[in-house]
N, C-alpha and C positions, 0 to 999 in steps of 0.2 A: 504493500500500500504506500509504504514514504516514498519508493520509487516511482509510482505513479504516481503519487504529488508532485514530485521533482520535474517530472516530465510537465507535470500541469504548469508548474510556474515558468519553466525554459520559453514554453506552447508561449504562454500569456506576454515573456517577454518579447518575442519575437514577433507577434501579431497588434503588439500595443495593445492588449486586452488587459483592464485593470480586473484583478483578482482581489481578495483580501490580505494585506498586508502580511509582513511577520510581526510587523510592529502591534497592528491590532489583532492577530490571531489569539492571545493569550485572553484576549475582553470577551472574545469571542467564543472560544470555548468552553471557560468558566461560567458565563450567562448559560450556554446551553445547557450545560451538565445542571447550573443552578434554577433551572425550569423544568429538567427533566422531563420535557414533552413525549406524549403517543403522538401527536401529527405535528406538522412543521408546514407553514407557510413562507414561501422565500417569492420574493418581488425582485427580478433582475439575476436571472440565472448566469448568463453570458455564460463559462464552459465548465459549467460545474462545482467549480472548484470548493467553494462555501457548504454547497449542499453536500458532496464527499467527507469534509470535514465534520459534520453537524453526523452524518448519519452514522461515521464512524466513532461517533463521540457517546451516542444512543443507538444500541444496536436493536433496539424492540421498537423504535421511531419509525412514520414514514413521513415523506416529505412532497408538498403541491410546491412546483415551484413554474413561473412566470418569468419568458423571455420574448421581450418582440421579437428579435432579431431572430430567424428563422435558421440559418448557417450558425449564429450562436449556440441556438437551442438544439440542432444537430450533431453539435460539436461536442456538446452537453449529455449529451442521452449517450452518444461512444463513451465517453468517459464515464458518463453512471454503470455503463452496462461493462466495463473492463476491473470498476471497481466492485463486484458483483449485485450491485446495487438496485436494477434495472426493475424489480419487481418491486423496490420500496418506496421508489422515484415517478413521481408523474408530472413530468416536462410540456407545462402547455404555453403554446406558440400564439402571442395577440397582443394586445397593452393591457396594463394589470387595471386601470380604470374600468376596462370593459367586461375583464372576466371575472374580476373581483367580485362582482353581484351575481353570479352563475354556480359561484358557490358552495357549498353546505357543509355545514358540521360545525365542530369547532376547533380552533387550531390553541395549542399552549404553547407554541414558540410564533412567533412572526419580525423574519428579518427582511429588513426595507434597504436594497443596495440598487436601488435604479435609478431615473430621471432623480436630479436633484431635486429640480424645482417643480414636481408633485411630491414630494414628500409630505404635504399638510392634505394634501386630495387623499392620499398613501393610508394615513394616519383614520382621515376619518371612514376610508372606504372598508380599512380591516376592523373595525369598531364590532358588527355586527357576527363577525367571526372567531371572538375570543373566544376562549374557554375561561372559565375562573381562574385567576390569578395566573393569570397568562403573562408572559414576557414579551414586548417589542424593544428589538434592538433594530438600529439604525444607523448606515455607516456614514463618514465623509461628513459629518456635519457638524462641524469648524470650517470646511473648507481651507485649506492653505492657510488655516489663521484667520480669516477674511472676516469669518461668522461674527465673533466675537473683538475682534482687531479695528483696526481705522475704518475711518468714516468712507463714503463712497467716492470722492476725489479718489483717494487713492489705487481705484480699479480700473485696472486695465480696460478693460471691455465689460460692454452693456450685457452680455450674455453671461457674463460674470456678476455684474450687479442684480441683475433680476434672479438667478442664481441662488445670490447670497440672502437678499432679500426673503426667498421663497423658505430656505433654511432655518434663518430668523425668525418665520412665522411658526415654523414645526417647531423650534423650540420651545417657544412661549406657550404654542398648542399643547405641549407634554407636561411643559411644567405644571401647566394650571388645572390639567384635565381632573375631573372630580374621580376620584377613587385610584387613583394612582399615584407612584411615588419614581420619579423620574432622576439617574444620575447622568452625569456626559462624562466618560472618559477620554484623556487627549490623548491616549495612545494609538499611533497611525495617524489618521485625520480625523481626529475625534468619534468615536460609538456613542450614542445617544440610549440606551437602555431603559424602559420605563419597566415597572412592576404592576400589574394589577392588584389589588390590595384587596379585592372583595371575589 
């Protein structure tokens, strides 16, 4: 299996495919194990590599996970199905806004690693899908520092501000949410981890 990680990360750097960090893998982990999920919801599969991690961390887990990109999510399924994985894994090809209400059951893990800037669409669209004291973790959301750092003068580009802007809102969305207890760890580009409390 770490050999077929290795290859995962080589694949990811050679393709410019952002995977999960090393730096955040350890936040990542430990959330999972510390939610101890039967199903697993993952938004932005791109080639695996999160959902390999997650299911080899829970070996009684299965996991829905959601990739538009169709050559990503093909890429994705070889790799679930090398990791012997293929029967735990159900890789659906769309945008998560629109399968997200297609639905059913309820999920005790939900990781959010796609479009930044629906992460608060993300947020509210998995609401109906929790399970009791369910965990959403949430990667990238610091952004480069940007989240929490200097004012918007200092960005680069507009697809970067509205971006960070969008982040901004998820955070404030987590912190506030009623029955939840929400941390952001900065390791990697920030994990945003909330806890269901009821």
């Amino acid at each position: 299996m770490d050999e077929l990680l290795r290859e995962m990360e080589a694949y990811a750097r050679a393709h410019e495919t952002p995977i999960l960090t090393a730096a955040a893998r350890p936040v990542f982990l430990r959330t999972v194990r510390e939610a101890s999920p039967r199903r697993i919801l993952e938004l932005g599969t791109a080639i695996g590599y999160s959902a390999i991690l997650a299911l080899r961390e829970m070996p009684d887990a299965e996991i829905v996970t959601i990739e538009r990109d169709l050559s990503l999510a093909e890429t994705a399924r070889s790799f679930l199905c090398r990791a012997g994985f293929e029967a735990r894994a159900a890789v659906l090809v769309g945008a998560a806004e629109e399968i997200l209400p297609t639905l059913s059951g309820r999920f005790g893990f939900v990781f959010i690693d796609a479009a930044k800037s629906r992460y608060p669409d993300f947020w509210r669209g998995v609401q109906p899908l929790l399970a009791p004291r369910a965990v959403v973790a949430a990667d990238n959301v610091l952004f480069r520092g940007l989240v929490e750092g200097e004012g918007s003068e200092a960005w680069p580009k507009h697809s970067y501000r509205t971006m960070v802007l969008r982040l901004r809102e998820y955070l404030r969305l987590v912190r506030s949410a009623p029955g939840f207890r929400t941390e952001v760890f900065p390791e990697g580009d920030g994990m945003a981890v909330s806890r269901r409390m009821e």
